[in-house]
C-alpha positions as a printed NumPy array, in Angstrom:
array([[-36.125,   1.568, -17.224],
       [-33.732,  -1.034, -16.094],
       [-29.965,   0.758, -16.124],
       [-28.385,  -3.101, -16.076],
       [-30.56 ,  -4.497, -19.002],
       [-32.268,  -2.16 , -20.515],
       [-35.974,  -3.47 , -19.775],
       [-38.386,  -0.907, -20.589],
       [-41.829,  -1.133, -18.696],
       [-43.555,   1.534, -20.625],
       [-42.711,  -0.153, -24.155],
       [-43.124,  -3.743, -23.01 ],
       [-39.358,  -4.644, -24.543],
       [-35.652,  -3.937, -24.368],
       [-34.902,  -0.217, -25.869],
       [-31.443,  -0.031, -27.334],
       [-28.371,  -1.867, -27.993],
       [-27.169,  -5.087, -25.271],
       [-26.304,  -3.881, -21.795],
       [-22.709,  -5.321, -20.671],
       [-24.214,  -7.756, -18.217],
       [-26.556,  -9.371, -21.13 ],
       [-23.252,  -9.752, -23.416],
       [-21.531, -11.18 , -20.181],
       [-24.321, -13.696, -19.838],
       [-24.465, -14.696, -23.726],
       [-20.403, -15.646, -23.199],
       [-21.251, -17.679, -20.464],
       [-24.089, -19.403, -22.278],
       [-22.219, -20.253, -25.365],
       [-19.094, -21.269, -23.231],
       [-21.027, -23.503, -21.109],
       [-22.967, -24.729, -23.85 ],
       [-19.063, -25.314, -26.076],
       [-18.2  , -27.676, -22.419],
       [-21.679, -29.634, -22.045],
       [-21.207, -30.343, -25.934],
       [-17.603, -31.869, -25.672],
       [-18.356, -33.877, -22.424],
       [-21.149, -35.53 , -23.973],
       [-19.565, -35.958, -27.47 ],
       [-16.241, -37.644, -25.797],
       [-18.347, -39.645, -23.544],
       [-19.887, -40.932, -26.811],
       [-16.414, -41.443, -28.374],
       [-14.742, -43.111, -25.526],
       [-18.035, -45.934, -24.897],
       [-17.55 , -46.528, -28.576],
       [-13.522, -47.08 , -27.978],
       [-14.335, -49.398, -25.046],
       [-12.966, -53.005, -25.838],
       [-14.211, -56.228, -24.29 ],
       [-12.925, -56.699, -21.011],
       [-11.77 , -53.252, -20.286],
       [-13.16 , -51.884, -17.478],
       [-11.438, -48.547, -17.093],
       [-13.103, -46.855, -20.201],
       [-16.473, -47.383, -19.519],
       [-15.839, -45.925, -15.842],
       [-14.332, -42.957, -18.07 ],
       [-16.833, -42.531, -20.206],
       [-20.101, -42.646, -17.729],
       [-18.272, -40.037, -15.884],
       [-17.871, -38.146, -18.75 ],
       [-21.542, -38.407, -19.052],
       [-22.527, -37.536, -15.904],
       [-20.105, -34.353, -16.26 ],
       [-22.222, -33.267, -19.359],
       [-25.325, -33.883, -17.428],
       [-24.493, -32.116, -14.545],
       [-23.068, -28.839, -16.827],
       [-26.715, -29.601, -18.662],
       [-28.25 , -28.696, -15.578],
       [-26.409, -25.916, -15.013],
       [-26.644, -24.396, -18.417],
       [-30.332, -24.138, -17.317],
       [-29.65 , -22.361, -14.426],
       [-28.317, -20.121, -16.727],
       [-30.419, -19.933, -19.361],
       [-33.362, -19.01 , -16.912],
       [-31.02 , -16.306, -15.168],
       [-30.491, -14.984, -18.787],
       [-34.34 , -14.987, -19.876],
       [-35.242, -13.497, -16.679],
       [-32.789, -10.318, -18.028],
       [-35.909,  -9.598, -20.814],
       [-39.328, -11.346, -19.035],
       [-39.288, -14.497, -20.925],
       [-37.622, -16.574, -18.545],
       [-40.725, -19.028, -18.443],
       [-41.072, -19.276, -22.405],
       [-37.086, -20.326, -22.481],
       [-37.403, -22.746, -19.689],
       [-40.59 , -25.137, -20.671],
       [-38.415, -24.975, -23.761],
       [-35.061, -25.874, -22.895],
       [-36.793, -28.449, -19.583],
       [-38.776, -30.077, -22.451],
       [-36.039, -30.723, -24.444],
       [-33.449, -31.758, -22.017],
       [-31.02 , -32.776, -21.812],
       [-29.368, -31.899, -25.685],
       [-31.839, -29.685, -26.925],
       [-30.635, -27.298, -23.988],
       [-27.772, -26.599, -25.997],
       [-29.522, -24.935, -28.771],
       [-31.992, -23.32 , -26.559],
       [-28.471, -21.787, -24.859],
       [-26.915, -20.674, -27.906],
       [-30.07 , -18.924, -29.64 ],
       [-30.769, -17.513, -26.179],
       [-26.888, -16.225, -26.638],
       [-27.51 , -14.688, -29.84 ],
       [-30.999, -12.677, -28.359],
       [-28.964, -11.729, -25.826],
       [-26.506, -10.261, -27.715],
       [-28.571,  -8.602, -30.19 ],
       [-31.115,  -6.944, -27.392],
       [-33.378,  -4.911, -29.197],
       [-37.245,  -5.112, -28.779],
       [-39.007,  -7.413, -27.463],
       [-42.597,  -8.634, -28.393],
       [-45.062,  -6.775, -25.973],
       [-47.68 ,  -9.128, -24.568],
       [-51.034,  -9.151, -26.124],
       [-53.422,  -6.893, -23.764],
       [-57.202,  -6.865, -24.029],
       [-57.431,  -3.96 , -24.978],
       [-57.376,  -3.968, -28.877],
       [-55.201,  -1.214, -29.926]])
């Protein structure tokens, strides 16, 4: 058994309640989720405030963008750091890659919420039938 998340190898899942570095990790996925949110959100509102002729607010507001794009990638980082805590770090990531780069948000912030739960896991199917 894993003493900093709780993995269990004989039962295939997490046994008990969130270990401190899982609730850590959920903080820093909803934070970082909270900053890529408002970066791209006041990139939006600030390309929509841009005038004709002004040329300093669409400078603003691309690198407003690009600062929610690079957080985006980072929040992946962090999401597959996170999954990799219960063995589903590949399930999380062809999600939150397939949906980038807004649907990462939502993959962060239910991947936030599992983390914070813990709890079992779904075994993998085996061959065996039992």
């Amino acid at each position: 058994m894993c003493p900093e998340c709780g993995w269990n190898v004989a039962t295939g899942g997490v046994t008990g309640p969130a270990s401190e570095r899982a609730v850590r990790y959920a903080e820093h996925l909803q934070y970082m989720a909270v900053f890529t949110a408002l970066m791209f959100g006041a990139s939006l509102i600030v390309s929509f405030a841009t005038t004709r002729g002004n040329q300093f607010l669409p400078a603003v507001s691309m690198g407003l963008l690009v600062t929610g794009l690079i957080a985006d990638v980072f929040l992946l980082l962090l999401i597959y750091k996170t999954a990799a805590m219960f063995a589903e770090a590949s399930r999380w990531m062809v999600g939150a890659v397939l949906t980038f780069p807004f649907g990462t948000l939502i993959f962060a912030w239910v991947l936030a919420r599992r983390a914070r739960l813990g709890g079992p896991v779904v075994p993998p199917a085996s061959g065996t039938g039992d």
